[in-house]
C-alpha positions in Angstrom: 7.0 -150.3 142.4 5.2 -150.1 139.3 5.2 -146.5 137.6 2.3 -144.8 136.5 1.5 -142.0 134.4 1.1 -140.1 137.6 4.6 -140.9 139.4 7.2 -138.6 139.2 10.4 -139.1 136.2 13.6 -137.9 137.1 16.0 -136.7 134.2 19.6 -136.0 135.5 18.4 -133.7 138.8 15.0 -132.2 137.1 11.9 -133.8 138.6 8.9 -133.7 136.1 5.7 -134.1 138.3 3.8 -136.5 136.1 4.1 -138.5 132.6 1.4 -136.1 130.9 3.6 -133.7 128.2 2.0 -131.1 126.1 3.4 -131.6 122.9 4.9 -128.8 120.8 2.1 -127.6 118.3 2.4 -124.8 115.9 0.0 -121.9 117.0 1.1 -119.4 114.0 0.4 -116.7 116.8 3.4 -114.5 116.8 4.2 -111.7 116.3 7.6 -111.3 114.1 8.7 -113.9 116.0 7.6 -112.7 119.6 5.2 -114.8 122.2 2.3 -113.0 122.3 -1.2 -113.1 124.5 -2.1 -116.2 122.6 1.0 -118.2 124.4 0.5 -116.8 128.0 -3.1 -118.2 127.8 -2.2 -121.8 125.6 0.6 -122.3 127.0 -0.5 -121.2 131.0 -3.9 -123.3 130.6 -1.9 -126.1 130.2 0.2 -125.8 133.1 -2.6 -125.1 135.4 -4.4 -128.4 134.0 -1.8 -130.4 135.5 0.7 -131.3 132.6 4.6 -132.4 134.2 5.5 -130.9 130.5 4.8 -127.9 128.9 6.6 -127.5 125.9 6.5 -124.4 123.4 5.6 -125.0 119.7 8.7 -125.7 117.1 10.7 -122.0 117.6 13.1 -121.5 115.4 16.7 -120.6 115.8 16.7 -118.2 113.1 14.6 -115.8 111.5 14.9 -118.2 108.1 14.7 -121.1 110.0 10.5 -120.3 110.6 7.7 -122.2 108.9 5.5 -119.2 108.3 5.9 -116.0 109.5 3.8 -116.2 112.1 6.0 -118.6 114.2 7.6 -118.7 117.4 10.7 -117.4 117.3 14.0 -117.7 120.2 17.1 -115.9 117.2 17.3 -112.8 119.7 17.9 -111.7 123.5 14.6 -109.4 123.1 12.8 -112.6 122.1 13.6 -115.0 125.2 12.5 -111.7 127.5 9.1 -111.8 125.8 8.5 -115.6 126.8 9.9 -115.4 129.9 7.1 -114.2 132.0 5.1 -117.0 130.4 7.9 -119.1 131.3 7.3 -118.2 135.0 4.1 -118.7 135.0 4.2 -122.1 133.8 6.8 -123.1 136.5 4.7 -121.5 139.1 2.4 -123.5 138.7 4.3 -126.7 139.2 4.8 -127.8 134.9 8.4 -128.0 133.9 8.6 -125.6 131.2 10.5 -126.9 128.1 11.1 -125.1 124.4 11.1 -126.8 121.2 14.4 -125.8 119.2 13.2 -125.5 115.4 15.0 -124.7 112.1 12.4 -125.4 109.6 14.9 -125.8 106.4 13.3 -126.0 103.3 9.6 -126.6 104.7 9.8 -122.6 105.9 8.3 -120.0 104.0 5.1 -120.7 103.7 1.8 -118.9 104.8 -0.4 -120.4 107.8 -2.7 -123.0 107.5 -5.6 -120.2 108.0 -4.3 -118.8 105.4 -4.3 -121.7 103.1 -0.7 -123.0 103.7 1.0 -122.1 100.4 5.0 -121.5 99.7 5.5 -118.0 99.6 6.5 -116.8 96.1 10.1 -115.6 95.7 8.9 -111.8 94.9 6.6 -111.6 97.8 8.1 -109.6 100.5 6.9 -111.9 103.2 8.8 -114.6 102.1 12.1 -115.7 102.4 15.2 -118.1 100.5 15.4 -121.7 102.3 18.0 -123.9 103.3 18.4 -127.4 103.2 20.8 -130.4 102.6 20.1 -130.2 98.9 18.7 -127.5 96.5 15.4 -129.1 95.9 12.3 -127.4 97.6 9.4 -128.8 99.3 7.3 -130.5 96.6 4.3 -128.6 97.3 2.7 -129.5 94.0 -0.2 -127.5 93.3 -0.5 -125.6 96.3 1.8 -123.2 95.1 0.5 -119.7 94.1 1.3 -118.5 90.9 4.6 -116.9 91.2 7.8 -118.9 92.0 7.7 -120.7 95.6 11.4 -119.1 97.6 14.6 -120.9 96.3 15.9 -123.7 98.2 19.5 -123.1 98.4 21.8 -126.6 99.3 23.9 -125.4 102.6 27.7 -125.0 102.3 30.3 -125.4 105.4 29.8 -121.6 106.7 25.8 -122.5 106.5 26.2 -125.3 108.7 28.3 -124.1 110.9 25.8 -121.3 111.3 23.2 -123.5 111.6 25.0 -125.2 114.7 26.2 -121.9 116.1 22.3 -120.4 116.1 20.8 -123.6 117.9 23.2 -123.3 121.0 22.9 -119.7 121.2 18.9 -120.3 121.0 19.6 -123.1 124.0 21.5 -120.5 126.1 18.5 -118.0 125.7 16.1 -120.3 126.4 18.0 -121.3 129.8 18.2 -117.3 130.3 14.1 -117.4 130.0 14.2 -120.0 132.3 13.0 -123.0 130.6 13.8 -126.5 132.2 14.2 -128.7 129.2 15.3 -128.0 126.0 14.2 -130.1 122.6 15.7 -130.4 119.3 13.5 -130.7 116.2 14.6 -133.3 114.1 11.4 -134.3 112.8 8.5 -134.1 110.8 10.7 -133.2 107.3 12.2 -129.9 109.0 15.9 -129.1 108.4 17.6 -131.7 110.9 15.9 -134.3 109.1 16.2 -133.3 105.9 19.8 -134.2 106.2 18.4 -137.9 108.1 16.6 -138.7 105.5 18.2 -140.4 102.4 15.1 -139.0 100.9 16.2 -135.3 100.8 19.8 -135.8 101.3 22.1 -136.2 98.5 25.1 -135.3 99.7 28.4 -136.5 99.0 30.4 -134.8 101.7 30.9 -135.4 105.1 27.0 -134.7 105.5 26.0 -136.9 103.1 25.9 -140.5 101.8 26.3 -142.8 105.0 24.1 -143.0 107.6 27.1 -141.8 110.0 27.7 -138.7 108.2 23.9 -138.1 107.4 23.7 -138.2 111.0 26.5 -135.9 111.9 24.4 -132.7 111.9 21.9 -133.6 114.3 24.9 -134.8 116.6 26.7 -131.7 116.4 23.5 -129.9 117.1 22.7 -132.0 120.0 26.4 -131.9 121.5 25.9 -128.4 121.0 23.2 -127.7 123.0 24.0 -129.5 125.4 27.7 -128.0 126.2 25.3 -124.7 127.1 22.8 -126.8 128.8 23.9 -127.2 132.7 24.0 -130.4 133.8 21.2 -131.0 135.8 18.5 -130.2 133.4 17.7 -133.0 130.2 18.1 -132.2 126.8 15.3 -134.1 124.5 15.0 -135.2 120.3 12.4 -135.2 118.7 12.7 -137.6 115.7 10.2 -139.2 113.3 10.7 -143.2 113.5 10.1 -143.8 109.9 9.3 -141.4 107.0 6.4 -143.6 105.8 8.0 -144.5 102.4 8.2 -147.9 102.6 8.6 -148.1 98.3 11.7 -145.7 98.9 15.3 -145.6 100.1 14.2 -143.5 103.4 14.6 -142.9 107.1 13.2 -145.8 109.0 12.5 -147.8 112.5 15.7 -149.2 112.1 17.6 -146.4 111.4 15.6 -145.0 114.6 16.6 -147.5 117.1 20.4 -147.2 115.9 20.7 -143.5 116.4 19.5 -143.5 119.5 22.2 -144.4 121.4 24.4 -142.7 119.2 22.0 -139.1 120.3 22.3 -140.4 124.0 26.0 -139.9 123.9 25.5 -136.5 122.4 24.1 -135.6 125.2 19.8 -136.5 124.9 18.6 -137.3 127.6 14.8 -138.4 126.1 13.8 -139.2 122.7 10.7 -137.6 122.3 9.1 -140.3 119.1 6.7 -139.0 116.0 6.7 -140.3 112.1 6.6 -139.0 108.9 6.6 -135.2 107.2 9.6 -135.6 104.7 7.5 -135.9 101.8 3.6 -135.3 100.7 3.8 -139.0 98.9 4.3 -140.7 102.9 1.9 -143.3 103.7 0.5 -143.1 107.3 -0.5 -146.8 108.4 -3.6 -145.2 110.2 -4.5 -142.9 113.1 -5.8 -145.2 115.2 -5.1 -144.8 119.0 -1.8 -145.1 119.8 -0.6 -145.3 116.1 2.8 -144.1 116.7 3.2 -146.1 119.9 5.4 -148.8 118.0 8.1 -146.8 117.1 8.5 -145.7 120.4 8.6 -149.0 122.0 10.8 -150.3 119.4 13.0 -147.8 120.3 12.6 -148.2 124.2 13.1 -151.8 123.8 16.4 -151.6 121.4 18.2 -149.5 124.0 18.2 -148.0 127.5 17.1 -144.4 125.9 13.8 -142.9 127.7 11.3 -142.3 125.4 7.9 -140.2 124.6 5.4 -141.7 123.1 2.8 -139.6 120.5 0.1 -140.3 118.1 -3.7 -140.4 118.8 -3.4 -141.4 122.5 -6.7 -139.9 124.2 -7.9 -141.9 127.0 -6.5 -141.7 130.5 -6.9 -145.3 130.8 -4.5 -145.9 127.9 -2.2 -143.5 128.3 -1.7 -144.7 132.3 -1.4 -148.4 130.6 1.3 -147.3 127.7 3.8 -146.7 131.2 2.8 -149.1 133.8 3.3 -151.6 131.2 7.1 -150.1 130.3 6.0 -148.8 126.3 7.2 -145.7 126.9 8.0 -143.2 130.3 6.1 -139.9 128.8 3.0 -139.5 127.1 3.0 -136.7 124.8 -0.5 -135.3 123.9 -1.4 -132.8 121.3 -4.5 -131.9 119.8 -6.0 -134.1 123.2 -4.8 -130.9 124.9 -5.7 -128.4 122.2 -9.3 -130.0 123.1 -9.2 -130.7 127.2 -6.6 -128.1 128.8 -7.3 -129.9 131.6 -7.0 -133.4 130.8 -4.4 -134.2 133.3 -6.6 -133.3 136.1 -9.7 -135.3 134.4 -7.0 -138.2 133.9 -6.0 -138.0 137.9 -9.0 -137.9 139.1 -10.6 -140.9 137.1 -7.5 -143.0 137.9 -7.6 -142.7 141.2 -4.1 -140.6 141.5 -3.0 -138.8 144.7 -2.0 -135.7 143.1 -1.7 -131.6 143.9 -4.5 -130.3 142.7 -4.6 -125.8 142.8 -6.3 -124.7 145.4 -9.0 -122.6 142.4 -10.2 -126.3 142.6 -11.9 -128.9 144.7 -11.4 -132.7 144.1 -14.5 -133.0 142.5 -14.9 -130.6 139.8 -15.0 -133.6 137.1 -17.9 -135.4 139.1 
């Protein structure tokens, strides 16, 4: 039987309803770290417009670990009981609810985009000292403010281990709030693949220098996670395929499709696949539709890993074609969504799909 993105895809014993995933998209809507009004309504809207995924934004393990301090946060017990309800609500209405596990490294501590985007100088109180493989900051260039951007500070032994320690007790909350899925972030230049990426990562110790121990991080994370994640519930990655520095010694497709069996036996049970975000000189090859699909099909085709595909994908047509034809077994959408909370129920219903529609709606509301 050919799959569609409207059949069902069993990971371990979780059923998700459909292929349709919300990806996880910075809202810069918290409060201190708290879900707030502003997640009940993006995150809820979602679920009732028939997504099989709803996944938070990137929420960060620790307080440090944010891009800006209005993040998503998950680095305390009174944090997981402020998502929780929305948690419910999402699974009430028949979405598997799934958290993005974020430590942003040395891309944190900056402002919001609506508020320009800028690193945070090092005497502001709202900012905060970074952590990543190596002591060299985020070239932000001349977006900085005057005033010195936060130190980058390179992470020692205790840091990592820290760093470890905070993203499994982040999992465990998350499966107290009663999410479903729970994704690591080691994309888009943030801390896990800072230490990826040859790029950013010039270490020498057992973190450093080869691709297995510039890897080891992420595994540890991953195996991490998933020793508190029960066993009937998936774990995903995020990763970006490639950096987009095809001039430089970098992170690429490669490099993608041989960790992924090496994250499987950590414990992933998807690997949800972007590009780029390492460094402002990264050379995107377009944003056509379905720009990013490659790298996920690479992947997909290189070993027996599930994947999610991302990048510009926006037509129901497409997006049904990207599984029946085996490029990928979960469509991630982002600003799609952002755009059309209810595109899945637009999707089913100009496909043709049998599927549950709630019963605030009649079959032909997109007539």
């Amino acid at each position: 039987m050919t799959e569609t993105l409207f059949s069902p895809l069993t990971l371990r014993d979780t059923e998700l309803r459909n292929r349709v995933m919300l990806s996880p998209m910075c809202q810069y809507s918290a409060d201190d770290g708290f879900a707030t009004d502003w997640h009940r309504i993006h995150l809820g809207s979602r679920a009732v417009g028939g997504a099989g995924v709803v996944m938070t934004e990137a929420t960060a393990v620790e307080e440090r670990g944010r891009i800006t301090p209005g993040c998503l946060g998950i680095w305390s017990d009174e944090h997981a009981e402020a998502i929780e309800p929305i948690v419910e609500f999402v699974r009430s209405q028949g979405a598997t609810p799934g958290i993005q596990l974020a430590h942003a490294g040395r891309k944190a501590s900056h402002r919001p985009p609506a508020e320009g985007g800028d690193p945070i100088p090092l005497d502001d109180p709202a900012g905060w000292e970074t952590i990543s493989a190596s002591d060299e900051p985020y070239p932000d260039g001349d977006r900085a403010e005057s005033g010195e951007p936060a130190a980058t500070r390179r992470m020692d032994g205790d840091d990592v281990d820290d760093v470890i320690e905070a993203f499994a007790d982040a999992a465990t909350r998350s499966l107290d709030a009663g999410f479903e899925i729970a994704e690591v972030h080691a994309a888009h230049g943030y801390l896990l693949h800072q230490f990826l990426s040859p790029v950013t990562n010039d270490r020498d110790d057992e973190y450093g220098g080869s691709f297995e121990d510039r890897t080891r991080l992420l595994r540890e994370v991953v195996e991490a996670v998933r020793d508190v994640w029960p066993d009937d519930k998936p774990v995903f990655v995020r990763i970006s395929a490639t950096d987009w520095l095809p001039d430089r010694d970098s992170w690429d497709v490669d490099d993608s499709v041989r960790l992924a069996p090496i994250l499987a036996e950590a414990g992933a049970d998807l690997i949800d696949v972007s590009g780029g975000g390492i460094h402002p000189d990264q050379r995107l090859p377009g944003t056509g539709p379905g720009y990013q699909v490659p790298y996920a099909e690479a992947i997909r085709e290189g070993t027996d890993v599930p994947v999610a595909a991302v990048g510009g994908i926006t037509e129901p047509s497409h997006a049904d074609a990207l599984v029946r034809n085996g490029r990928a077994d979960l469509v991630a959408l982002g600003r799609e969504l952002l755009r059309h909370p209810y595109w899945p129920l637009k999707a089913a219903h100009e496909l043709g799909a049998d599927v549950e529609w709630p019963v605030q709606y009649r079959r032909g509301r997109f007539d």
